[in-house]
C-alpha positions as CSV (number, residue, x, y, z in Angstrom):
1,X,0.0,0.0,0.0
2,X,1.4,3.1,-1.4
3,X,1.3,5.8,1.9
4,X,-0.9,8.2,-0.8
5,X,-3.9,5.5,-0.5
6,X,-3.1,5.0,3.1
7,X,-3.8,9.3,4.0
8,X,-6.5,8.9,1.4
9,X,-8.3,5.7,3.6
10,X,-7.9,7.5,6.7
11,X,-9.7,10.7,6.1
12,X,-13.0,8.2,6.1
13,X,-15.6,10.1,8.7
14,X,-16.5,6.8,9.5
15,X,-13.7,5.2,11.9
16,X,-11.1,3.2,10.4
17,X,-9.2,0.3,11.7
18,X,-6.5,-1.0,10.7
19,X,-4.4,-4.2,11.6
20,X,-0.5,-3.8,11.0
21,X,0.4,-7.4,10.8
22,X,3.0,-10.0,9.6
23,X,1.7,-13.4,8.2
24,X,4.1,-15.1,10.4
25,X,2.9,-13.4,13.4
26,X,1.1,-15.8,15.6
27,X,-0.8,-13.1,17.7
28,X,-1.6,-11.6,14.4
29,X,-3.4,-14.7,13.0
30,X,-5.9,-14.7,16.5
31,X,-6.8,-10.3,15.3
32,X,-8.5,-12.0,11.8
33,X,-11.8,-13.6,13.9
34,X,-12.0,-10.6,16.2
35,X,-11.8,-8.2,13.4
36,X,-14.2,-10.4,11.2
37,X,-16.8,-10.2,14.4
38,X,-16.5,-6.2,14.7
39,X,-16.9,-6.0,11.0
40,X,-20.0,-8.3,11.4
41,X,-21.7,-6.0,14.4
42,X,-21.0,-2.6,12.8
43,X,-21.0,-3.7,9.3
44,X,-20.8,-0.3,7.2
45,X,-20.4,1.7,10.0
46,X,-16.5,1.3,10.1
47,X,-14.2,0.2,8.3
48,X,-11.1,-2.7,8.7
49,X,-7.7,-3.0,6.5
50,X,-5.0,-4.7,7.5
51,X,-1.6,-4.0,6.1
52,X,1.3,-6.1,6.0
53,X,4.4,-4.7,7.9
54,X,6.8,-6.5,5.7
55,X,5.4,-5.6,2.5
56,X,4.7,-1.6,3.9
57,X,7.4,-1.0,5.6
58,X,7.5,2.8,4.5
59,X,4.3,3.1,6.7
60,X,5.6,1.2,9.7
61,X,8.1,3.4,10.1
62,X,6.1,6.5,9.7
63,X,3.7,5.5,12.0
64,X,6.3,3.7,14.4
65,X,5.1,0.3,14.3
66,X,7.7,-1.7,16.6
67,X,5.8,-4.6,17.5
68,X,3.1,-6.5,15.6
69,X,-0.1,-6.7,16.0
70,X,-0.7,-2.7,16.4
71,X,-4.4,-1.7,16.0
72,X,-5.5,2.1,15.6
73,X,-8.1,3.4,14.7
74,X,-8.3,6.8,12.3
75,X,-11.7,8.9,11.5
76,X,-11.1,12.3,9.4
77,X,-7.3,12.0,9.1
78,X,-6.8,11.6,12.9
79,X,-5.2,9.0,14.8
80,X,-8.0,8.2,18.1
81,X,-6.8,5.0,19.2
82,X,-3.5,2.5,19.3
83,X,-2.9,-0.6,20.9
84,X,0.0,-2.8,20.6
85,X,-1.0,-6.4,21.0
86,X,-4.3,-8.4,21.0
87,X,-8.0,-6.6,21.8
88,X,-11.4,-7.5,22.1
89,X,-14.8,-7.0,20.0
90,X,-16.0,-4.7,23.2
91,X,-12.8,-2.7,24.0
92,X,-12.8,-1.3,19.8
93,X,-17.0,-1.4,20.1
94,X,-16.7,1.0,22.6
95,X,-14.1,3.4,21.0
96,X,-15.8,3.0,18.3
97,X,-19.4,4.0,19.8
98,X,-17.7,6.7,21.4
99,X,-16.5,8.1,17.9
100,X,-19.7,7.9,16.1
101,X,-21.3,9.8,18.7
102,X,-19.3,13.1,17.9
């Protein structure tokens, strides 16, 4: 992902998640089920990429990925939310909620 689409995706008004993971990544693999059951409850009400730290390096750096998985969540160009490691359906629900209520 070329960093121009990636500032283009995150100036969504709807929030944004995004998964920087590595295929090898064990605690990566266990995000896909959790992000496929937010995606499921909020359907078009947010949206989920997940970009590949090896093959995006350019915005790992930028954004200082050092460990993997890293959620965050953007909405209009703006970084809300960042966790390094595994999180639940209800801890990004409720950012999430909190978002689309401003």
């Amino acid at each position: 992902m070329e960093t121009k689409n990636f500032k283009e995706i995150i100036q969504s008004d709807q929030p944004v998640v995004i998964d920087f993971y590595a295929p090898w990544c064990g605690p990566c693999k266990a995000m896909t089920p959790i992000l496929e059951n937010l995606k499921s409850k909020l359907g078009e009400q947010v949206k989920i990429i997940k970009i590949d730290v090896d093959e995006n390096p350019d915005i790992a750096v930028e954004l200082e990925i050092r460990s993997i998985p890293t959620l965050m969540i953007y909405q209009n160009g703006e970084k809300k939310w960042k966790k390094v490691g595994l999180s639940s359906v209800d801890e990004m629900l409720s950012v999430i909620n909190t978002l689309n209520k401003n």
